[in-house]
DSSP file (Angstrom, degrees, kcal/mol; ACC not computed):
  #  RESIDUE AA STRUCTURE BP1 BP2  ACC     N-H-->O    O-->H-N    N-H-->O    O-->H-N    TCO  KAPPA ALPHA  PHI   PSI    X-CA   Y-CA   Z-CA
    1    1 A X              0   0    0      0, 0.0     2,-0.4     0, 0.0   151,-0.1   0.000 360.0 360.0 360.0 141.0    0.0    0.0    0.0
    2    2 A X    >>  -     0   0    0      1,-0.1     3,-2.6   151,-0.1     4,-1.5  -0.594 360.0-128.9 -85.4 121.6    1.5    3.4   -1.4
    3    3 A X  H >> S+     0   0    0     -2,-0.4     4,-1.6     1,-0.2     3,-0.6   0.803 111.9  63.8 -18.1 -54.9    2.2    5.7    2.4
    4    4 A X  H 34 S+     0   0    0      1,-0.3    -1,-0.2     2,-0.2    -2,-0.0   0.749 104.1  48.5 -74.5 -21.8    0.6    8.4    1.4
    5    5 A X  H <> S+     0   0    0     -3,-2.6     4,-1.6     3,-0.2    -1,-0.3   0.673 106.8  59.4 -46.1 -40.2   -2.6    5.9    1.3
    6    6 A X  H << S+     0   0    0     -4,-1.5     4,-0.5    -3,-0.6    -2,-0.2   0.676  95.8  50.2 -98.6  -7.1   -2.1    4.7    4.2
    7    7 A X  T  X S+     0   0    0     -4,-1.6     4,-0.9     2,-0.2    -1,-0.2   0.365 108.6  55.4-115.1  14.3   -2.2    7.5    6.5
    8    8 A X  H  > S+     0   0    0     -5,-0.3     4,-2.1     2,-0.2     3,-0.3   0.830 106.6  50.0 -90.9 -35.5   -5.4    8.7    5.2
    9    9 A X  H  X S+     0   0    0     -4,-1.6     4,-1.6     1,-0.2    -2,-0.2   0.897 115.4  43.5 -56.8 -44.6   -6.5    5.4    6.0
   10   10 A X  H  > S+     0   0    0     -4,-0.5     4,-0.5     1,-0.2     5,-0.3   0.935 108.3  58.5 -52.2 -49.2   -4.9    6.1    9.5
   11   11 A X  H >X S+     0   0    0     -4,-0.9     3,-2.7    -3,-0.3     4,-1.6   0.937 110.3  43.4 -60.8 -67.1   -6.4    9.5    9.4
   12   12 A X  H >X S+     0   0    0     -4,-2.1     3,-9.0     1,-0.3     4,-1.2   0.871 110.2  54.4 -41.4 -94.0  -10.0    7.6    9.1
   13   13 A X  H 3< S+     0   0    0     -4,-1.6    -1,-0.3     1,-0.2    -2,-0.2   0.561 112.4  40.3 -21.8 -16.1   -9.4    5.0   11.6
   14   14 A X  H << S+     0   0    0     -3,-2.7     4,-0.4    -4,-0.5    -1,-0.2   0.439 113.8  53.8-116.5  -2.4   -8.5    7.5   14.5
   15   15 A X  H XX S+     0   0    0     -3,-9.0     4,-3.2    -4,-1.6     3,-1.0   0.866 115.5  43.6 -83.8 -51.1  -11.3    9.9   13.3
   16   16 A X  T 3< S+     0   0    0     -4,-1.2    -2,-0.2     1,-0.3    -3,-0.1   0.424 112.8  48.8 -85.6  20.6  -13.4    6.5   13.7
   17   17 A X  T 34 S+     0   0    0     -5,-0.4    -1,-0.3     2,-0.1    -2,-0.1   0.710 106.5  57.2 -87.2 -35.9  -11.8    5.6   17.0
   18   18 A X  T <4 S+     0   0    0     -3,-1.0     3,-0.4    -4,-0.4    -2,-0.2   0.784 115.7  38.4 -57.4 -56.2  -12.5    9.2   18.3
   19   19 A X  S >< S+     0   0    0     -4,-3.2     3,-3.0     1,-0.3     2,-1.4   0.918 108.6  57.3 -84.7 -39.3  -16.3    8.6   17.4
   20   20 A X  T 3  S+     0   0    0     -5,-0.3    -1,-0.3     1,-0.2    -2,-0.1  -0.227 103.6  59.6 -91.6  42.9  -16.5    5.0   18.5
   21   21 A X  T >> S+     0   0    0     -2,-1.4     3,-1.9    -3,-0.4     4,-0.6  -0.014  81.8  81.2-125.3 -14.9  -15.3    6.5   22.2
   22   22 A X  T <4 S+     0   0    0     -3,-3.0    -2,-0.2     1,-0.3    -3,-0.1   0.603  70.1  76.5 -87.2  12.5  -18.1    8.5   22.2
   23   23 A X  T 34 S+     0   0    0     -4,-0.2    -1,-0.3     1,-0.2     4,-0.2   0.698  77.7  80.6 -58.3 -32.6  -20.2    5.1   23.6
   24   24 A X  T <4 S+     0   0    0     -3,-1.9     2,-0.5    70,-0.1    71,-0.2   0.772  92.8  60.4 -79.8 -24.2  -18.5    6.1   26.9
   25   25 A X  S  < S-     0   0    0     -4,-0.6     2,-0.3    69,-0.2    66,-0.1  -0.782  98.2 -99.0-114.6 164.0  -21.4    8.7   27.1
   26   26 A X        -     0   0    0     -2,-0.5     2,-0.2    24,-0.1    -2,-0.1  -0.446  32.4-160.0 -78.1 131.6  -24.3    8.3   27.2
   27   27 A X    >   -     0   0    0     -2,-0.3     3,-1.3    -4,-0.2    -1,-0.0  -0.833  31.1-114.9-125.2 138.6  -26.7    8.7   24.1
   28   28 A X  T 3  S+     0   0    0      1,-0.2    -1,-0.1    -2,-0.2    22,-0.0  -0.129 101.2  44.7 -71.4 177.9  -30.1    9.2   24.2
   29   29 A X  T 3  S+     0   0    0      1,-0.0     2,-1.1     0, 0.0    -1,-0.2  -0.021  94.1 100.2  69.7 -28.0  -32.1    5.6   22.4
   30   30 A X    <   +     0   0    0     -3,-1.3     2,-0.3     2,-0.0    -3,-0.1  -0.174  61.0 176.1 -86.6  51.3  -29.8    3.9   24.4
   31   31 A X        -     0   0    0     -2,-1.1     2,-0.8     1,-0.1    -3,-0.1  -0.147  37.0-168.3 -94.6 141.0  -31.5    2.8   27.4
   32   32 A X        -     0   0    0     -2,-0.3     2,-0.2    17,-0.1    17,-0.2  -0.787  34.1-155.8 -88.2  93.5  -30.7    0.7   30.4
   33   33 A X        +     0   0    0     -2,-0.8    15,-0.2    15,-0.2    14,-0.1  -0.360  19.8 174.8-104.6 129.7  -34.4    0.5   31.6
   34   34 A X        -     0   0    0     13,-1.1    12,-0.2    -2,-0.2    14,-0.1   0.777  33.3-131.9-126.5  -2.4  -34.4   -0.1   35.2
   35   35 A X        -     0   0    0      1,-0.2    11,-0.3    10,-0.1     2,-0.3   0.945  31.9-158.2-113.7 137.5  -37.4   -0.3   38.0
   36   36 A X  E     -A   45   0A   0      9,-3.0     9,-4.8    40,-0.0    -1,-0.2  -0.986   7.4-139.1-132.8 131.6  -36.3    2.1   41.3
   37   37 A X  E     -A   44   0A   0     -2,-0.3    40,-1.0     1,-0.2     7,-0.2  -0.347  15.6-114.6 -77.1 135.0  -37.7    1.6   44.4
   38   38 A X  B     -B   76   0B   0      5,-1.1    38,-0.2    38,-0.2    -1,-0.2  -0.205  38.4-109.3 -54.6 171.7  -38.8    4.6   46.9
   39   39 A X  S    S+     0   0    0     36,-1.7    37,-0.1    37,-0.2    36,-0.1   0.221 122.7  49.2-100.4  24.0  -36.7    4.6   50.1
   40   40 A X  S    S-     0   0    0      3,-0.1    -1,-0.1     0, 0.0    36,-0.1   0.376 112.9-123.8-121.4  -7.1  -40.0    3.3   52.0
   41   41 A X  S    S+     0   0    0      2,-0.2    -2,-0.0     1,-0.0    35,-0.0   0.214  78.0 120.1 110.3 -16.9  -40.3    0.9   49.4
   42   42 A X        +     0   0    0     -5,-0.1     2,-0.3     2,-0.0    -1,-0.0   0.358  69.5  41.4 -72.6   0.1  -44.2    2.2   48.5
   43   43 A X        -     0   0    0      2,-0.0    -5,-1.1     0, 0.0     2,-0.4  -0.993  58.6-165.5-150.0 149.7  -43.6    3.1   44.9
   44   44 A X  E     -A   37   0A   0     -2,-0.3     2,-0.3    -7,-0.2    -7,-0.2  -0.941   8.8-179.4-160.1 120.3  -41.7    1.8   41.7
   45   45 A X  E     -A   36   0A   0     -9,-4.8    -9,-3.0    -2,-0.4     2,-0.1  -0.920  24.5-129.5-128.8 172.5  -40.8    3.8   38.3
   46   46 A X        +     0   0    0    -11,-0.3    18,-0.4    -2,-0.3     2,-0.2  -0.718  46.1 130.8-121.7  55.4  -39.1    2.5   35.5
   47   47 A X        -     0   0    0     16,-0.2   -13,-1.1    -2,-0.1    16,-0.3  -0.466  45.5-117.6-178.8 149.1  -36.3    4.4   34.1
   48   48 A X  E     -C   62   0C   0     14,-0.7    14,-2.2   -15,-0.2     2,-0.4  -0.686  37.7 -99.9-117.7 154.0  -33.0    4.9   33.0
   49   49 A X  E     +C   61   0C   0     -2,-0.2    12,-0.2   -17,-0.2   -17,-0.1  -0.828  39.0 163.7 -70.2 105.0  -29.8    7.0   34.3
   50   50 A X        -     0   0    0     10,-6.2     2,-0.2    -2,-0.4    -1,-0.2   0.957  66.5 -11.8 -84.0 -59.2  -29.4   10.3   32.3
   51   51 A X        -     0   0    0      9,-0.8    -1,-0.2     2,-0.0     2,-0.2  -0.439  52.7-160.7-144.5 160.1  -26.8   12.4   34.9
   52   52 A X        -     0   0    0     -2,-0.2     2,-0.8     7,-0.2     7,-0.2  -0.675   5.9-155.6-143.2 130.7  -25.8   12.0   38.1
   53   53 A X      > -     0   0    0      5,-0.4     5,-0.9     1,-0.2     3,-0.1  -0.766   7.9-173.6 -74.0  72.4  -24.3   14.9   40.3
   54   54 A X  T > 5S+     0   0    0     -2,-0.8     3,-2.7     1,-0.2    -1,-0.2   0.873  85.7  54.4 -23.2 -75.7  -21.8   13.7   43.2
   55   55 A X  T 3 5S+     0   0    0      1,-0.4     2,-0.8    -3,-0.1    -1,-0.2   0.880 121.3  22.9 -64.5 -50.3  -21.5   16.7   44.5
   56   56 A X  T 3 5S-     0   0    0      1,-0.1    -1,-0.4    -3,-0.1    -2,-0.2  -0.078 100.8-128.8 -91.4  55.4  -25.3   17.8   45.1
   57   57 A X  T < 5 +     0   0    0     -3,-2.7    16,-3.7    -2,-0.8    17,-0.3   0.391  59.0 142.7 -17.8  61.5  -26.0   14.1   45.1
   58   58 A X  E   < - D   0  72C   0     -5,-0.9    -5,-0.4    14,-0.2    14,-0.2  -0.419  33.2-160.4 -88.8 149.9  -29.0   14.4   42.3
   59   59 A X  E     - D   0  71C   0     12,-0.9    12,-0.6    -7,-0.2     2,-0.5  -0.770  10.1-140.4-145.0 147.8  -29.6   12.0   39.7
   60   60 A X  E     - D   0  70C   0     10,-0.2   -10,-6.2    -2,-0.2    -9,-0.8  -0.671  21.8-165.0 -97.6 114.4  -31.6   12.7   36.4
   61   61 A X  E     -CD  49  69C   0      8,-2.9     8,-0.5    -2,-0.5     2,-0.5  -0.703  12.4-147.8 -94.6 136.0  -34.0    9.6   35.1
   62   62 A X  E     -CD  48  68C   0    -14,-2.2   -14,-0.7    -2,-0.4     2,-0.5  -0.851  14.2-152.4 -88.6 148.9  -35.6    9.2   31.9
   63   63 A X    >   -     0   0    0      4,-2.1     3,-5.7    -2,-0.5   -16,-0.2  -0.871  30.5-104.3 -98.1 147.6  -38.9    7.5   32.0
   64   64 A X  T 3  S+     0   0    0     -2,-0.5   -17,-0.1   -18,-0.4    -1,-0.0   0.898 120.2  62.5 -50.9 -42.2  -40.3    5.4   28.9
   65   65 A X  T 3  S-     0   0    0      2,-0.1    -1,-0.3     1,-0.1     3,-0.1   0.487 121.4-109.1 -61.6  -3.4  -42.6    8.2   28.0
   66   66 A X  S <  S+     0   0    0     -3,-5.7     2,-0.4     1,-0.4    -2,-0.2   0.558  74.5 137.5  95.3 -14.8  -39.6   10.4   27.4
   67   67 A X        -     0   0    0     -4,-0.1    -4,-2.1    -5,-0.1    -1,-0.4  -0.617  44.8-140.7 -99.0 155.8  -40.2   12.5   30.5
   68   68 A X  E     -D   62   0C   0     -2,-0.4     2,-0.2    -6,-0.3    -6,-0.2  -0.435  11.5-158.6 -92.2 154.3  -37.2   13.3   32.4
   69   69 A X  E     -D   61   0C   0     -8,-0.5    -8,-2.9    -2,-0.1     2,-0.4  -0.698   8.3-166.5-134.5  91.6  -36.7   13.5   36.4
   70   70 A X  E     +D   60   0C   0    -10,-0.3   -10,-0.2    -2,-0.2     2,-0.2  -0.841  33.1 158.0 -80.2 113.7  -34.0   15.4   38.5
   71   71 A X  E     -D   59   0C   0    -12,-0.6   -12,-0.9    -2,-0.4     2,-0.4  -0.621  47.3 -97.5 121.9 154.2  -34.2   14.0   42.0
   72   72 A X  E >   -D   58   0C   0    -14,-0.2     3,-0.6    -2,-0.2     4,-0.4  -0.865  32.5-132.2-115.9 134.5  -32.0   13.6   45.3
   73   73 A X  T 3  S+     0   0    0    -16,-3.7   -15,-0.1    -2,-0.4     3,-0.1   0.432 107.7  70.2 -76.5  12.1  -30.5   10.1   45.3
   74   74 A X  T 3  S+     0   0    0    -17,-0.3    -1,-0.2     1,-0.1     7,-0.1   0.995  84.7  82.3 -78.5 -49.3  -31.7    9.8   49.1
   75   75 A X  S <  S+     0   0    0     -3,-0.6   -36,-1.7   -37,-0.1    -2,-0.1   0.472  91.6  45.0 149.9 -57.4  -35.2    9.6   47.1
   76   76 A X  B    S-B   38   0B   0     -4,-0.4   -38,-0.2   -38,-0.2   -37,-0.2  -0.294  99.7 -65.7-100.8-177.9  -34.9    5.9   46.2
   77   77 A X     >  -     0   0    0    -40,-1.0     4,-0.6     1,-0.1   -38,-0.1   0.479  47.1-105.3 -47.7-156.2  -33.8    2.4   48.2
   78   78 A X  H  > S+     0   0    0      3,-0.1     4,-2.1     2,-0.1     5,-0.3   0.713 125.5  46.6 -93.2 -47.7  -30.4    1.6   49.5
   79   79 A X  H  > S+     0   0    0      2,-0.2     4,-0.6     1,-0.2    -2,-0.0   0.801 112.2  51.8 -55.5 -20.6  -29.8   -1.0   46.3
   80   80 A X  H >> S+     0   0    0      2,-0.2     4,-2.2     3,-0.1     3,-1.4   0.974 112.3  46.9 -71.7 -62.5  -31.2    1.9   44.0
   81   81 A X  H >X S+     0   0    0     -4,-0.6     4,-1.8     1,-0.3     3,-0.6   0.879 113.7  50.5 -55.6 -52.9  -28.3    4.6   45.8
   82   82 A X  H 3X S+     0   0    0     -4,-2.1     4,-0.7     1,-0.3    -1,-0.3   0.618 111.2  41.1-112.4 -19.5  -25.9    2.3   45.4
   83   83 A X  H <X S+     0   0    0     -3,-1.4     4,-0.9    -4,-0.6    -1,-0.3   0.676 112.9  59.2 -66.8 -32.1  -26.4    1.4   41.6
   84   84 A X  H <X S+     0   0    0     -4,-2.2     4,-4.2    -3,-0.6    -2,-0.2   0.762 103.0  50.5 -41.0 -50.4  -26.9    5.1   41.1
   85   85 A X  H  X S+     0   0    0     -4,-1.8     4,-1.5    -5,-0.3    -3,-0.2   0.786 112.4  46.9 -86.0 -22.8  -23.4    5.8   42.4
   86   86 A X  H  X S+     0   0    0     -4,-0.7     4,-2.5    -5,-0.2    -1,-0.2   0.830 116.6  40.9 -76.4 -28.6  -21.8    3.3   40.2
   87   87 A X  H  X S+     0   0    0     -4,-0.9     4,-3.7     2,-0.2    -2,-0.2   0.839 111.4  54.9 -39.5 -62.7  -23.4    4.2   37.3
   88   88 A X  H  X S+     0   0    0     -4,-4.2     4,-2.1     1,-0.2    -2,-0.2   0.933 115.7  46.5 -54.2 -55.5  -22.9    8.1   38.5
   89   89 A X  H  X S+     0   0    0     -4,-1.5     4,-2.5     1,-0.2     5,-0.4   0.947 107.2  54.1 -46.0 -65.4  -18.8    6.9   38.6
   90   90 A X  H  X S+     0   0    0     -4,-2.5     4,-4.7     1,-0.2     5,-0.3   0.943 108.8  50.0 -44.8 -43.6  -18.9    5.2   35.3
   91   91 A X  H  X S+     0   0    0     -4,-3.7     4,-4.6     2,-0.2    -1,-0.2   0.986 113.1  43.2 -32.5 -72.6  -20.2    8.5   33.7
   92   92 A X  H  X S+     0   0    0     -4,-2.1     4,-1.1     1,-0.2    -2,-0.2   0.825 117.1  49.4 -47.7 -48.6  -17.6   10.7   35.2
   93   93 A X  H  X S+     0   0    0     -4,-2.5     4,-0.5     2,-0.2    -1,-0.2   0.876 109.8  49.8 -48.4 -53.6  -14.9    7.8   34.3
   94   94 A X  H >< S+     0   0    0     -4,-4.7     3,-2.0    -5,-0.4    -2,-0.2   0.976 110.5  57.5 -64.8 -48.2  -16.3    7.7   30.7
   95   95 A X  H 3< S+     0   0    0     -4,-4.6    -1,-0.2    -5,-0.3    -2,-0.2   0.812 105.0  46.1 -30.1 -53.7  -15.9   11.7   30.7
   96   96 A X  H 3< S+     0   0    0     -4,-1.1    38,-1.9    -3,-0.2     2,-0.3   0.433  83.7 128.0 -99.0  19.6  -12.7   11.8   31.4
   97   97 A X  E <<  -E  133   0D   0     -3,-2.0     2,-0.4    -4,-0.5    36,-0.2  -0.578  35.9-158.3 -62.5 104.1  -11.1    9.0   28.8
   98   98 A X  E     +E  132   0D   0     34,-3.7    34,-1.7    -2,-0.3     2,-0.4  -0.863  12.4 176.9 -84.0 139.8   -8.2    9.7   26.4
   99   99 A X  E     +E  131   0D   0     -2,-0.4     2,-0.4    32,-0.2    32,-0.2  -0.982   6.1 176.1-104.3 132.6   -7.6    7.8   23.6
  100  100 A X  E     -E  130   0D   0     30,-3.5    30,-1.8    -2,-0.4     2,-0.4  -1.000  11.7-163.9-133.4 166.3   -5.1    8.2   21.1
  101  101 A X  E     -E  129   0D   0     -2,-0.4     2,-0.8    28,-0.2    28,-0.2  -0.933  18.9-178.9-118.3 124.1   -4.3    5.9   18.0
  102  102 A X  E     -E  128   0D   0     26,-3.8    26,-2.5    -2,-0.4     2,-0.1  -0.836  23.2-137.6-107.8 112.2   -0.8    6.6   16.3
  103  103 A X  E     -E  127   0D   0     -2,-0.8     2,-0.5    24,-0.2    24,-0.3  -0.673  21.9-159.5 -38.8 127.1    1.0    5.0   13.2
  104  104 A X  E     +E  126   0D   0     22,-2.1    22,-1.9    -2,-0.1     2,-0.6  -0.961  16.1 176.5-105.8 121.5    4.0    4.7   14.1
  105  105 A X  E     -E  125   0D   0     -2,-0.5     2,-0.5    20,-0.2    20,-0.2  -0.879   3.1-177.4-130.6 140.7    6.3    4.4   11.2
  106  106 A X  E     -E  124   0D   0     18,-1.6    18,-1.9    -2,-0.6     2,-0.3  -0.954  27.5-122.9-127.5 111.8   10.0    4.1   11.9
  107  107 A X  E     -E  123   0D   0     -2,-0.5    16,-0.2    16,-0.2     3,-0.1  -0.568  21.3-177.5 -84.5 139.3   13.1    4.0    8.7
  108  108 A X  S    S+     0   0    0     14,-1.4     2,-0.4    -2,-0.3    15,-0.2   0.772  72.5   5.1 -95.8 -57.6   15.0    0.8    9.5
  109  109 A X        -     0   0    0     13,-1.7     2,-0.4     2,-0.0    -1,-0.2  -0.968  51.9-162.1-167.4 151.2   17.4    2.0    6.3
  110  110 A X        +     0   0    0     -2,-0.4     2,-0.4    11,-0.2    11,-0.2  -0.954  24.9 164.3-120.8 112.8   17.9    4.8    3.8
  111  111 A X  E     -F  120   0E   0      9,-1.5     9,-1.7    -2,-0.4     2,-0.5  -0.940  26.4-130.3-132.8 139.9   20.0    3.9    0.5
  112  112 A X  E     -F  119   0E   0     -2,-0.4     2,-0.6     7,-0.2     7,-0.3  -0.861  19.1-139.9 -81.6 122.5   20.6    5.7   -3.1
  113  113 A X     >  -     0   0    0      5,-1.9     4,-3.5    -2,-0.5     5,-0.3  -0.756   7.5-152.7-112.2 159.7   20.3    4.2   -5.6
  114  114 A X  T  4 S+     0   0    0     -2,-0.6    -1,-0.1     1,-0.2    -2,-0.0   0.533  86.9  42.5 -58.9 -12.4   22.5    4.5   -8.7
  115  115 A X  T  4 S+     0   0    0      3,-0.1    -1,-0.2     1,-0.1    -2,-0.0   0.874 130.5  27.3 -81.7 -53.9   20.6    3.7  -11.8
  116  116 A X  T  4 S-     0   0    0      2,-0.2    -2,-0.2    -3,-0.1     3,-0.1   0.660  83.9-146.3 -98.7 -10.2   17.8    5.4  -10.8
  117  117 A X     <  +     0   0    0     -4,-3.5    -3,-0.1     1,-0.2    -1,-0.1   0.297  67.0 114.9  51.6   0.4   19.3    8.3   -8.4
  118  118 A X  S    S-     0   0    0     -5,-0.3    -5,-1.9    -6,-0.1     2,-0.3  -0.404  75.6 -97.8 -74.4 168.8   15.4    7.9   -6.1
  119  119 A X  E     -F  112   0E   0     -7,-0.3     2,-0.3    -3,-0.1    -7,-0.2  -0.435  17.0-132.4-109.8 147.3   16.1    6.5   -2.5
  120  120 A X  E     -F  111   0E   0     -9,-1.7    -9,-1.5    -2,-0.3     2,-0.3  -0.792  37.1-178.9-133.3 110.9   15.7    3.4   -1.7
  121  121 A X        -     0   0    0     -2,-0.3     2,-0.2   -11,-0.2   -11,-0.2  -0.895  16.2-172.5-114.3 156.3   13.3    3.1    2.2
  122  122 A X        -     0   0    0     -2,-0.3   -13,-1.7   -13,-0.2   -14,-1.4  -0.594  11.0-168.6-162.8 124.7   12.4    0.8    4.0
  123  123 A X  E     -E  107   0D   0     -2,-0.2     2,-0.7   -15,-0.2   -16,-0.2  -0.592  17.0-142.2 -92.2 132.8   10.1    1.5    6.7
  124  124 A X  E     -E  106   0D   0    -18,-1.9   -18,-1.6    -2,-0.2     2,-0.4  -0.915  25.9-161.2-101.9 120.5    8.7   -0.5   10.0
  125  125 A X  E     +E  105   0D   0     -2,-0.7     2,-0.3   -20,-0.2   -20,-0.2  -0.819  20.0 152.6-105.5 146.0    5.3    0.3   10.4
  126  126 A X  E     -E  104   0D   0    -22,-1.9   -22,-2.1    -2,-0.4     2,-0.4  -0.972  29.5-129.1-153.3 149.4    3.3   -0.2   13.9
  127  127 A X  E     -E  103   0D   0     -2,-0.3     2,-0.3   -24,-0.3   -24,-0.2  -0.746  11.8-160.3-113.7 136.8    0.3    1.1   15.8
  128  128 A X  E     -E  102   0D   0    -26,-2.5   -26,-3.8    -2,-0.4     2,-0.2  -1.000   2.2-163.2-138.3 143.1    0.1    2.2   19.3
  129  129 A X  E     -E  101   0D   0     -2,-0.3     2,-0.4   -28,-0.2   -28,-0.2  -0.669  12.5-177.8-104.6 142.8   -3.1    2.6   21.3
  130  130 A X  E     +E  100   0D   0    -30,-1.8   -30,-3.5    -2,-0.2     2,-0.5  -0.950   4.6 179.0-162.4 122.0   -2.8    4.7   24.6
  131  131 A X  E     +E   99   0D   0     -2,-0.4     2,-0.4   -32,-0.2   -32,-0.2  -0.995  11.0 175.0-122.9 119.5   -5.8    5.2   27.0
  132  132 A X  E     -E   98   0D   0    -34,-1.7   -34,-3.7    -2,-0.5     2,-0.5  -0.999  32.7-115.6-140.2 159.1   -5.2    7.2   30.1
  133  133 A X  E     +E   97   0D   0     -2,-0.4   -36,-0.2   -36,-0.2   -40,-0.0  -0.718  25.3 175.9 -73.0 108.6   -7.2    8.4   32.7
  134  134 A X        +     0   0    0    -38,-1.9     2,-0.3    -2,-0.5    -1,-0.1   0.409  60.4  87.4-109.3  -1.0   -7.5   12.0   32.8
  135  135 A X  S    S-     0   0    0      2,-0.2    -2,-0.0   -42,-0.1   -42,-0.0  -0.844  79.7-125.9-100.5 130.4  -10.1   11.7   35.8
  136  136 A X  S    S+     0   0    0     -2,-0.3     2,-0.9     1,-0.1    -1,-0.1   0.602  88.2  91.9 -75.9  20.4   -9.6   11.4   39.4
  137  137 A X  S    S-     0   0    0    -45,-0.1    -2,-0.2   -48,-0.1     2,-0.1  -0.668  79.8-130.7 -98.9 144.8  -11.7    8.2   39.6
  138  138 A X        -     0   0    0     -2,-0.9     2,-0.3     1,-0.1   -45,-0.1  -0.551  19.2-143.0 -97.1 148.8   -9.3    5.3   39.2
  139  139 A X        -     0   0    0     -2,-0.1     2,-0.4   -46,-0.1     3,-0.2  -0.827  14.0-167.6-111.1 146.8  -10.1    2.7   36.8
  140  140 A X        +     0   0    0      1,-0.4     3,-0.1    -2,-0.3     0, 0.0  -0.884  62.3   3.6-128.3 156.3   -9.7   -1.1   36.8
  141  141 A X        +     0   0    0     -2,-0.4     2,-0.4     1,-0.2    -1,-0.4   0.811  69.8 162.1  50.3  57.2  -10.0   -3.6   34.4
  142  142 A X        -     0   0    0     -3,-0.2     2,-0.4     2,-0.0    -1,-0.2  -0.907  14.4-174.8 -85.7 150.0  -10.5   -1.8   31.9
  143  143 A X        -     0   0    0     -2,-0.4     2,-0.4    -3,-0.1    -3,-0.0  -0.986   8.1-152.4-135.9 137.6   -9.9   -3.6   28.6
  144  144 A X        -     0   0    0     -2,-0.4     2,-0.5     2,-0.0   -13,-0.0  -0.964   4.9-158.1-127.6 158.4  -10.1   -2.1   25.2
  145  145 A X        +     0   0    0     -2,-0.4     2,-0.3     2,-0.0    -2,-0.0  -0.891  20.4 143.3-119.7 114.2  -10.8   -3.3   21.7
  146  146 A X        -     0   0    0     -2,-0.5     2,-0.3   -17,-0.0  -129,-0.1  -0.916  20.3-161.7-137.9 161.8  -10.1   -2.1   18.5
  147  147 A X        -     0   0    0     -2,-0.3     2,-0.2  -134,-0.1    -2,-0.0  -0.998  21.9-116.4-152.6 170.7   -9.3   -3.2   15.3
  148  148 A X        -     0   0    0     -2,-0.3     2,-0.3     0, 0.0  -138,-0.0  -0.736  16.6-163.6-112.2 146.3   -7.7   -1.6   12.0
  149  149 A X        +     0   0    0     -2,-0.2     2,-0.2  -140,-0.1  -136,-0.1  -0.771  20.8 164.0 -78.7 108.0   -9.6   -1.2    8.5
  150  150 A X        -     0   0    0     -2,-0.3     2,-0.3     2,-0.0  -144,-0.1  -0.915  15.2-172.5-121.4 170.0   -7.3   -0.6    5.4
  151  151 A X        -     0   0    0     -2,-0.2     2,-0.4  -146,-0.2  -142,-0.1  -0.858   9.8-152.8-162.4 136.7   -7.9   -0.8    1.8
  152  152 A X        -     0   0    0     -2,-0.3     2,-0.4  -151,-0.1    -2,-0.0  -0.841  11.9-157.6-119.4 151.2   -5.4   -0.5   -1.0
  153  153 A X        -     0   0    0     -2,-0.4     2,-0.6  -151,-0.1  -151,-0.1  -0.798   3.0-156.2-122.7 144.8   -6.5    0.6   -4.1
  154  154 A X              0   0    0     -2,-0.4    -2,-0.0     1,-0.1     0, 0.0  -0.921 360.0 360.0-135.2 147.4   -4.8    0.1   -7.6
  155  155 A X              0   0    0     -2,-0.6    -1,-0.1     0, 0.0    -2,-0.0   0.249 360.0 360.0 -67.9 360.0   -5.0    2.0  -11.0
């Protein structure tokens, strides 16, 4: 594949790594449909996690009809708060995720040649993936997956 092909092809791939990171937030359609409990145990909605605030310890529900809720997580059960608050973490976590994807292309050796007076390359090429946390909630086990796309094309 001719280089100059192949780091637009890179180009692509880290534009579509870039978007396919944006899963770590949350998109509305996407729901985790959940039933929460009152914290006396008398009432039950059905709902999904939009938001959660730490600090004024809110969290915002969707309901299946599309209407929205902003709420104090004392509000709901103990199992509710405490699924709330992992959730709320994973948010915050997703928020603060870098990725980059690099080609990494290295010359191994650079030669003239005489006949033709063009250079002579030859190149190692390799990709490196780098995720760090840029948030102060620490992450474990996280595992990522990706995989590379090319297509060479001929005249």
């Amino acid at each position: 594949m001719d280089p100059n092909q192949l780091r637009f092809v890179m180009k692509i791939t880290h534009f579509l790594l870039l978007l396919g990171s944006a899963v770590f937030v949350p998109c509305p359609g996407f729901a985790d449909w959940r039933e929460f409990t009152s914290a006396d145990g008398a009432k039950t909605i059905e709902a999904d996690i939009r938001s959660y605030d730490a600090d004024a310890n809110t969290v915002t529900l969707q309901m299946r009809d599309n209407r929205v809720l902003t709420t104090p997580v004392s509000t709901f059960s103990k199992a509710d708060r405490e699924h709330i608050r992992e959730v709320g973490l994973a948010f915050v976590t997703g928020r603060n995720l870098w990725i980059e994807f690099e080609d990494v292309e290295n010359k191994i050796s650079e030669k003239r040649n005489p006949a033709n007076g063009y250079q002579t390359l030859e190149l190692e090429h390799h990709y490196r993936l780098e995720v760090r946390n840029n948030g102060a909630v620490p992450i474990e086990g996280l595992t990522v997956e990706y995989q590379v796309f090319y297509a060479a094309y001929e005249e």
